[in-house]
N, C-alpha and C positions, 0 to 999 in steps of 0.2 A: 206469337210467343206466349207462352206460359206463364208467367208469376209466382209458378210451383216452387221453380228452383231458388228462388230467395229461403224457402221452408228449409235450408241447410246452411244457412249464414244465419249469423248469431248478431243482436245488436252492439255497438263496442264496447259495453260495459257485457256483455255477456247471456244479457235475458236475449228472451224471442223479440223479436222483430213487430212491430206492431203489424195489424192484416192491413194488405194493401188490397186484396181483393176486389176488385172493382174501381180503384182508384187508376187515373194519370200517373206514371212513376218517372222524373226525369232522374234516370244511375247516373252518377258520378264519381270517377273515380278520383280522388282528391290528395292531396297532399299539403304540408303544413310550410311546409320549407321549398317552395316554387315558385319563379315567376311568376307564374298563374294563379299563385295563392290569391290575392284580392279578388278573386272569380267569388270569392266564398260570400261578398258583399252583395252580388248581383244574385245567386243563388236564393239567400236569402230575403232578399226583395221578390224571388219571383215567389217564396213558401207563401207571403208575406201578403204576397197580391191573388193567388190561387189555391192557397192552400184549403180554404173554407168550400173550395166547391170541387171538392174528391179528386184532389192532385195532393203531390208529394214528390220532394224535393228528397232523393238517398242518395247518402256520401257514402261511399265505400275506398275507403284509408288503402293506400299502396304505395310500399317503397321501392317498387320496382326501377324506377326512374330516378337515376341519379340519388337512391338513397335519401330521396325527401321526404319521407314520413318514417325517421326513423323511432319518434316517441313512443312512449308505454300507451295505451288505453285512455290511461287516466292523465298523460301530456297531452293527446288528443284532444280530450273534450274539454281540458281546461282551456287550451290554446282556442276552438272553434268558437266557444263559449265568452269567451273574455275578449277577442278580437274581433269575432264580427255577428256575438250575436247568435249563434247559430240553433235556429228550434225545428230541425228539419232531423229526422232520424238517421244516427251514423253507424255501421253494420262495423261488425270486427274487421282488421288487416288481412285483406288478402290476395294473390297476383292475380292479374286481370290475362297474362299472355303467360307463355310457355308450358310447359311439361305439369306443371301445378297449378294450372289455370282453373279457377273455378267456373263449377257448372253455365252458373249463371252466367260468366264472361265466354264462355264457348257456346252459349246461345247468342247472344248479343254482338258479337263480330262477325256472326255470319250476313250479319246486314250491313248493304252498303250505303256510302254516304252518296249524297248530293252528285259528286262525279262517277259515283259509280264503285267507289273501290271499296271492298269489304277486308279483312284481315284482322291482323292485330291492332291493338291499340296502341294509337301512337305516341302519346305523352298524358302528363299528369290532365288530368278535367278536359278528358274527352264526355262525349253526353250523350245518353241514347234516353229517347223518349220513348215507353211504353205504354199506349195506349189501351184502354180499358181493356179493348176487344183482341188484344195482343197484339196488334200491330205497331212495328218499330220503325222509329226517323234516328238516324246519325247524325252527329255534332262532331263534329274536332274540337281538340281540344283548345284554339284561338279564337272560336267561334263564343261571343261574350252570353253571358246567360243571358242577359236583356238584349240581345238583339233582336230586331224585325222576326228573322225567320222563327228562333224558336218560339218568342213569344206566340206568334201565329200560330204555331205547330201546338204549341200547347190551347190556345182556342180553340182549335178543331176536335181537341178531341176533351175538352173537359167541359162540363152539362152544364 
């Protein structure tokens, strides 16, 4: 996979996106009001622990799911920010599935996870690891950011 397709998502406050060009990107699509919201702790621990050696932790905001990031922009990063912290770059709102799926998310489901299954995404902080060289690993979204696997997955592939 490419990296290209990020160059048409905006950061959430509106600028560009910083270059990830050559970097590790674990996407996330994240939500503010989710069970899986405390994910945002572990995220950050992994920006935290990798982020100095050409990795990067991207939140990309969707309310697709149950209406749990319905905030403005500016509810976003205060909430990321003030709750857990968050110094990892977060892209503007927008759907990961359906008829308005962005680029980027119709690159990224075409890879399967672990069992096999590729498709849509299936709830808030699903996680796909892009690796330097474009090659993508699948996370579901219960799958915790510091677990075994991804941290692994993220040694493999960051210098």
């Amino acid at each position: 996979m490419d990296l290209g397709s990020l160059t048409a998502l905006r950061a959430l406050d509106g600028s560009a996106l910083p270059d990830l060009s050559g970097k590790a990107v674990l996407v996330v699509n994240v939500a503010s009001k989710c069970g899986l919201t405390p994910q945002y702790a572990g995220l950050e621990r992994l920006q935290e622990r990798f982020g100095g050696g050409g990795f990067t932790v991207l939140g990309v905001p969707c309310n697709q799911f149950g209406g749990q990031e319905p905030g403005s922009p500016e509810e976003i990063a205060t909430f990321c920010s003030a709750t857990y912290g968050v110094s990892f770059p977060l892209t503007e709102k927008i759907d990961v599935n359906g008829p308005d799926r962005h680029p980027l998310y119709a690159e990224l489901t075409d890879t399967a996870d672990a069992t096999g299954a590729a498709g849509d995404v299936q709830w808030n902080f699903e996680k796909f690891l892009v690796a330097p060289d474009g090659a993508v690993t699948r996370f579901r979204p219960r799958t915790e950011p510091e677990s075994d696997e991804i941290v692994a997955a993220i040694g493999r592939v960051v210098a």
